[in-house]
N, C-alpha and C positions, 0 to 999 in steps of 0.2 A: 620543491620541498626537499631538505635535508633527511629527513627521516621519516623512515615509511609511512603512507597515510592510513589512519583506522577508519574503518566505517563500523559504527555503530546502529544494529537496527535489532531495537527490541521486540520479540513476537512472542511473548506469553501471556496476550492475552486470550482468554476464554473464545473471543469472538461471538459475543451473545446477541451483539445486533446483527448477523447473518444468518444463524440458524433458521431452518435448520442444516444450511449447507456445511455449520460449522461443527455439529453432533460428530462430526466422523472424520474430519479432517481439519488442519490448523487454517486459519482463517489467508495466510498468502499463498496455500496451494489450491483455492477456490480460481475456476474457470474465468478469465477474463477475456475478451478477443483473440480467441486463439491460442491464448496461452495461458499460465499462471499469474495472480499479481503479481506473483514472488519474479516471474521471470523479467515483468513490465519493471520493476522495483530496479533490481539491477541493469538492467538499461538506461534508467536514468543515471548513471553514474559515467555515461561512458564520454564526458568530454570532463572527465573529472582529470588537473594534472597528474601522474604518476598511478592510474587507475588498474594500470596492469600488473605492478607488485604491491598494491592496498592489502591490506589485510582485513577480513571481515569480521565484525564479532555479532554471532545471531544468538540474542537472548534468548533462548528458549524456554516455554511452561513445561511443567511435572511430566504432563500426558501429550501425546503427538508427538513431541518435538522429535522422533525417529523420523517420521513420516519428512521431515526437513531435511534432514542428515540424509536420506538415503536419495532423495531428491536431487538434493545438490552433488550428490557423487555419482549420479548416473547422465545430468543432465548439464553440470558446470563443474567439471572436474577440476577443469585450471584454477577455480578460482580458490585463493587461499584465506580457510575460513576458520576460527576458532566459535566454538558452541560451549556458553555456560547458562544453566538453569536457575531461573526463578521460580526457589521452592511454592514463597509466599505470593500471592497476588497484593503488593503492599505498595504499588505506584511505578511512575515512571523512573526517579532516579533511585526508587533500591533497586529499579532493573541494571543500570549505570551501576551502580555500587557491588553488586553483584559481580560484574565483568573490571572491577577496578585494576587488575593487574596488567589488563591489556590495552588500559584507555593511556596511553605515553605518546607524547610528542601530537603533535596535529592530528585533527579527528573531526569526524561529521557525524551525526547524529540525526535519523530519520528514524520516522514512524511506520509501521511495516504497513498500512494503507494509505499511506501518503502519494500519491502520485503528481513529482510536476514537472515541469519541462522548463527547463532554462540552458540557458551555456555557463559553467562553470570553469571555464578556461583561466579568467584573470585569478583564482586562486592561487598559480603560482607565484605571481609578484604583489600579491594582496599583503598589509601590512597590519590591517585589523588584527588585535586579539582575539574576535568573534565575529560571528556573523547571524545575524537569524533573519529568515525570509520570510517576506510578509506578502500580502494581497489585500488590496484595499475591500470592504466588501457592504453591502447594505445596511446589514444589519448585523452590527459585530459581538452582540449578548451572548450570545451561545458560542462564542470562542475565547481564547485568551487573545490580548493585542497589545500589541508593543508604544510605551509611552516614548517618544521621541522629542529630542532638542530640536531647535534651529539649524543646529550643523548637524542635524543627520544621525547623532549617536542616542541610543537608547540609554532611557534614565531606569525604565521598570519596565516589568510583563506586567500586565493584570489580567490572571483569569476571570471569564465572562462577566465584563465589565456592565454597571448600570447603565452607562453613560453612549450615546452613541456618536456623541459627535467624535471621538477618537476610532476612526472606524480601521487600524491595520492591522490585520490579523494575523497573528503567528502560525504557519504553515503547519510547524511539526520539522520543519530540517534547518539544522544548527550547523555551523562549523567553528571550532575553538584551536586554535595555534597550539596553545599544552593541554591535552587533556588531564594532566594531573590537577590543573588548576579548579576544572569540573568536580573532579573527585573529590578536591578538598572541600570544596563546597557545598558537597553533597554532605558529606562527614559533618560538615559546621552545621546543615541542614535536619540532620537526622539528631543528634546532639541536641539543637534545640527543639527537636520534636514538631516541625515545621507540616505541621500534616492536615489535613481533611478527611475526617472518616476512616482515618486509620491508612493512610495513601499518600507517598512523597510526591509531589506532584515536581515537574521540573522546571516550570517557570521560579517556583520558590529559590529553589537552587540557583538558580542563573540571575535571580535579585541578590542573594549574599554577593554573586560573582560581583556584580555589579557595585555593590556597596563598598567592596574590597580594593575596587579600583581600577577592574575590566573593561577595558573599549569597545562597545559593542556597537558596529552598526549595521540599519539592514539594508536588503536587497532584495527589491520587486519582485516577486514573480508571474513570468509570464503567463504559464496555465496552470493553474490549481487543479487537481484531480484526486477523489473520493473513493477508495473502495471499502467504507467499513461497515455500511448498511445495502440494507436490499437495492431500496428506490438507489442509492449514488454508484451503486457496481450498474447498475443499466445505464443509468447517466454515462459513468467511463467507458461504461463499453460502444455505446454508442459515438460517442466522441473520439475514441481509437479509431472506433469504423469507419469515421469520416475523414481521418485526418493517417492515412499508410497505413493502418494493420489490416485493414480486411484484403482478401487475396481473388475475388470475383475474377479479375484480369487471367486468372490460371486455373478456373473450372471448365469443365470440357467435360462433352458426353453425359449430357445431361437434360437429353431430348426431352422428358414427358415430364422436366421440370422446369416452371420460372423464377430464375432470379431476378429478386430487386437488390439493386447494389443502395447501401454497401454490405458485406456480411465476409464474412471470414468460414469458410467449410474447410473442416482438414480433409487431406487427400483420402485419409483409410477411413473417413465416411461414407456411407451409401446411401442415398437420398433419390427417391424416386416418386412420380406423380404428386408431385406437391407445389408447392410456393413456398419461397423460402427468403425474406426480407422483408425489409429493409432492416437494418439493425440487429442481425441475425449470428451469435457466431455456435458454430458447432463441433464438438471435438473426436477425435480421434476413436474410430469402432461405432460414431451411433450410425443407428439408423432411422430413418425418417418414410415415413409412408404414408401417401395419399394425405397429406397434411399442410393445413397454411400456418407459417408458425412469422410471426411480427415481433420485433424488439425482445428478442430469448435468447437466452444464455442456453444453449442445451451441454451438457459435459458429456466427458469421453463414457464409450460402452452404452450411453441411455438407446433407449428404443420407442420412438413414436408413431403411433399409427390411428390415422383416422381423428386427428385433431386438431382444433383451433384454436390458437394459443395467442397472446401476447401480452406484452409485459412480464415474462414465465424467467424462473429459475430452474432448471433440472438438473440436479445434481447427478452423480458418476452411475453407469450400469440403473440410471430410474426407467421403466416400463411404465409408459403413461397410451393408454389406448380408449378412441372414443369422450376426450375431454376437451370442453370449451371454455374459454373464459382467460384467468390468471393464475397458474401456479405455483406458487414455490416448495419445490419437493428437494428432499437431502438424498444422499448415495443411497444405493439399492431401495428406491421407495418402490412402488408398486401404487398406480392410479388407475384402475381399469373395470370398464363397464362390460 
C-alpha cells in the first residue's frame, strides 16, 4: 500500500448488552482470556500489510473513553492512534463521519466486538475498491447480509433481511482503497437522512457507495467471533481457550489445586484449594479460595472464596464469597453470605 493504512474501530457504544460489566468501564476493556477484547481486537490486525505504520482511529463515547487513552499508552505505546468522540449516540456512520478527517487513502473498518481470524496478507496486491467479510450462517434475520452477483461482487447490504435463503452475513469489518469515497457517502447518506430511529446505520452508506459505482467484493471468514453480550463473551472465551490463549502449560505450584485445561490463570493470581476449569480464565491480583469455578471469566483484583460458580462473569476488585450458581457481577460488586 502507497499510503498509510487507517484502521477504523468505533467504540462509543454504551455497551448495554454487557452490563453490568459495562456500568464502570468501556465495553473492549471488559476481561476476555486473559486479556482485554480491546487487546484480542488488535491482534487481529497482525498479518495485516503495512500493520506497523497503520494509524488507528478509536471513536470514542462522551464518558470512559479515558479509560481507552490511558490503556493504550500504558499497554501499546507503539501503536499510533488518533481518538475523536462521538458526542451523539446517532449510528454507525456519524461515528465514520465524526473521524472524517482521518479516514484518506485505504482504510478497514471493524467493530470494536468483532472478533475473527483470517489471513489478511493478499491485501497488498488486492485490486478491489472494497471488501466486506461475510460468514455464511443458519439463520441470517438478525444480521445484515450481503446480496451478491454470480461474479462475486455485491450489489446491496440488507439489514436483517426477511428472507433466509440469502444466508451471508456481514461480519462488521470492511476494507475500502479511498476512504474519502466512504465519507462522501456518508455525507450523500446523512443529506438524505437515510436513518432508522434516528441512527446512520453503515450498510446505508455503503449501498449509496455501491450505487455510485464501487466494486465491492467479499471474503469468507474463517472464525467469526462475538464479544458484545454475556452468553457470546463466554462463547469467545471458551473458544480462545481452546484454540492458544489459555496458558495451563506454565502454571506451577499449585499442589492443593486441580486444573482442567483449558483456562488461562495470570501469574499475579493466587489460587488455592480449589478446581479451577475448564473454560476458566482469571486475571491479574484475584484470588480464588476453596472454590470450583467452570466456564468464568473471573477479572483482575476479584476475590472468591467458598464458591460454585459456572457460566459467571466477575468483574474488576468483585468479592463474591459462599455463592452457588451463575453470576454476572460489574467492578467492585460485593456478593457475600
Amino acid at each position: 500500500m502507497a499510503e498509510p493504512l487507517k484502521i477504523a474501530i468505533p467504540m462509543a457504544g454504551l455497551g448495554t448488552r454487557l452490563r453490568p460489566l459495562t456500568w464502570s468501564k468501556p465495553k473492549p476493556l471488559v476481561s476476555l482470556a486473559g486479556r482485554t477484547v480491546l487487546d484480542h481486537l488488535l491482534d487481529m490486525f497482525k498479518t495485516v500489510p503495512g500493520v506497523e505504520t497503520a494509524e488507528y482511529i478509536f471513536i470514542l463515547g462522551p464518558v470512559m473513553g479515558e479509560q481507552i487513552k490511558e490503556y493504550m499508552a500504558k499497554h501499546h505505546p507503539k501503536i499510533r492512534v488518533k481518538y475523536v468522540v462521538q458526542q451523539e449516540m446517532r449510528g454507525q456512520s456519524d461515528a465514520l463521519w465524526q473521524a472524517r478527517a482521518y479516514l484518506k487513502g485505504p482504510m478497514l473498518m471493524v467493530f470494536s466486538d468483532t472478533l475473527i481470524e483470517n489471513d489478511y496478507s493478499f491485501l497488498a496486491k488486492d485490486k478491489a475498491d472494497a471488501i466486506a467479510w461475510v460468514k455464511a450462517v443458519p439463520d441470517p434475520r438478525r444480521f445484515g447480509v450481503a446480496e451478491v452477483s454470480s461474479g462475486g461482487i455485491v450489489t446491496r447490504l440488507i439489514e436483517k433481511p426477511r428472507d433466509v435463503n440469502n444466508n451471508l452475513a456481514v461480519v462488521g469489518f470492511y476494507y475500502f482503497r479511498q476512504g474519502e469515497a466512504l465519507v462522501e457517502a456518508i455525507e450523500e447518506q446523512i443529506k438524505r437522512n437515510v436513518s432508522l430511529k434516528g441512527e446512520f446505520y453503515l450498510v446505508d452508506a455503503i449501498n449509496i457507495l455501491l450505487e455510485k459505482g464501487t466494486k465491492m467484493r467479499i471474503e469468507n471468514v474463517d472464525t467469526w467471533l462475538d464479544a458484545g453480550t454475556s452468553e457470546a463473551l463466554l462463547d469467545t472465551n471458551r473458544y480462545l481457550l481452546e484454540h492458544g490463549r489459555g496458558n495451563s502449560h506454565k502454571i506451577k505450584d499449585l499442589g492443593d489445586t486441580v486444573i482442567i485445561t483449558p483456562v488461562n490463570v495470570h501469574p499475579e493470581a493466587r489460587v488455592s484449594c480449589s478446581v479451577i476449569g475448564p473454560h476458566v480464565s482469571v486475571g491479574a491480583g484475584a484470588v480464588i479460595q476453596s472454590s470450583i469455578l467452570k466456564d468464568t471469566i473471573v477479572g483482575p483484583g476479584a476475590h472468591v472464596t467458598n464458591c460454585l460458580l459456572e457460566g459467571s462473569l466477575l468483574g474488576q476488585n468483585v468479592v463474591v464469597n459462599g455463592q452457588a450458581g451463575k453470576l454476572n457481577l460489574g467492578d467492585q460488586s460485593w456478593a457475600v453470605k
